[in-house]
C-alpha positions as CSV (number, residue, x, y, z in Angstrom):
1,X,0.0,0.0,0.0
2,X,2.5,2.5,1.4
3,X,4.7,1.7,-2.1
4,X,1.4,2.7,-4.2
5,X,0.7,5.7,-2.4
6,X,4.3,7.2,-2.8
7,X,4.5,6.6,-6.9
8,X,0.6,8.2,-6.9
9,X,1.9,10.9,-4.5
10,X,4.9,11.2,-6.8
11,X,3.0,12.0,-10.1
12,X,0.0,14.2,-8.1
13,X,-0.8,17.6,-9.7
14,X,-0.7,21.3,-8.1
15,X,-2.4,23.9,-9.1
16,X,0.0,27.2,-8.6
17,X,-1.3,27.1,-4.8
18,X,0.1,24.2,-3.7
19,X,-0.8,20.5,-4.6
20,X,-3.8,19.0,-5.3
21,X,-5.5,15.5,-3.3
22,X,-5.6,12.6,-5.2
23,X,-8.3,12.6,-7.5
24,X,-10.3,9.0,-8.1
25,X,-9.5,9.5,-11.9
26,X,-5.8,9.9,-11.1
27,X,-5.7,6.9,-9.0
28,X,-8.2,4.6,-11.7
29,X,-5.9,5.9,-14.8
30,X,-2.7,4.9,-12.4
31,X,-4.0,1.6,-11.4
32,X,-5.3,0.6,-15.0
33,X,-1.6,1.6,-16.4
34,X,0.0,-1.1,-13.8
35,X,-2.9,-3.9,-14.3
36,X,-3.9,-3.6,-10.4
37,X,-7.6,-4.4,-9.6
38,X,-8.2,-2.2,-6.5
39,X,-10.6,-3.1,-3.7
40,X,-12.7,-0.4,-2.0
41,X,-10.7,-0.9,1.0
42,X,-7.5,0.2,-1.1
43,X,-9.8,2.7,-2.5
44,X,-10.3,4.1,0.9
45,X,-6.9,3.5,2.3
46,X,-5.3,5.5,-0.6
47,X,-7.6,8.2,0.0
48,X,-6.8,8.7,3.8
49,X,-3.1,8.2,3.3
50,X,-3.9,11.2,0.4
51,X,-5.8,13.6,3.6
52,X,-3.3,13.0,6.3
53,X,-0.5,13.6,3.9
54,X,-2.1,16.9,3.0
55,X,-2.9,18.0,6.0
56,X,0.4,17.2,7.6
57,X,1.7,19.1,4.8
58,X,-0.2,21.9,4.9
59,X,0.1,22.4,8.6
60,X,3.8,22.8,8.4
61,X,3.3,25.6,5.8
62,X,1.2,27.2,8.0
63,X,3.9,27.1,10.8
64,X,6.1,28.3,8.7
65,X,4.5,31.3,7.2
66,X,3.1,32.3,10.2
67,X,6.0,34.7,11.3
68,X,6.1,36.5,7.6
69,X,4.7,39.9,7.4
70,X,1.4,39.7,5.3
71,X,1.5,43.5,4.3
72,X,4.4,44.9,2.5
73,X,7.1,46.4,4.7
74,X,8.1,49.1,1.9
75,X,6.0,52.1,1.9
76,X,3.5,52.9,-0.6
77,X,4.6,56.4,-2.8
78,X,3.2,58.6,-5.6
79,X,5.7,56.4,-7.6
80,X,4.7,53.1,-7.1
81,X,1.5,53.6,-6.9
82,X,1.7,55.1,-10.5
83,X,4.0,52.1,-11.3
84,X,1.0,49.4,-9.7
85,X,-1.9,51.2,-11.3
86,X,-0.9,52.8,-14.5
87,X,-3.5,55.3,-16.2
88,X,-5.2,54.1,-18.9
89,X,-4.3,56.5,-22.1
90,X,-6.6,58.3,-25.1
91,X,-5.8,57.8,-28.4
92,X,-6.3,60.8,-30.3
């Protein structure tokens, strides 16, 4: 089980935010590519080992970004503003 899990976990997708669970398509498609016949119970196993793994994962991120400023430290001027938010210009 534990070997399974790591080669799914292994080819898992992320989205830009961080990674995604383990969908039931990706785990059918994977276990159709290596001829294994799955029984709910693996189904279900898979699937926990998928939560707690995120979870565990997530909760260190947390932990870790907790200390980090949310708001920028540098100090908003005429300058940057102008450089954020460009005006739009006319054509003539």
């Amino acid at each position: 089980m534990w070997a399974w899990f790591r080669e799914l976990d292994r080819a898992r997708a992320s989205n830009g935010y961080g990674l995604n669970p383990l969908s039931y398509s990706d785990i059918d498609a994977w276990a159709r590519l290596r001829r294994i016949s799955l029984m709910a119970w693996h189904l279900d196993a898979l699937i926990s080992m998928d939560s707690q793994r995120l979870h565990l994962l997530y909760e260190k991120t947390a932990a870790e970004t907790e200390d980090k400023p949310t708001v920028s430290e540098r100090p908003l001027t005429a300058r940057l503003f102008d450089a954020l938010f460009p005006t739009k210009s006319k054509r003539k």
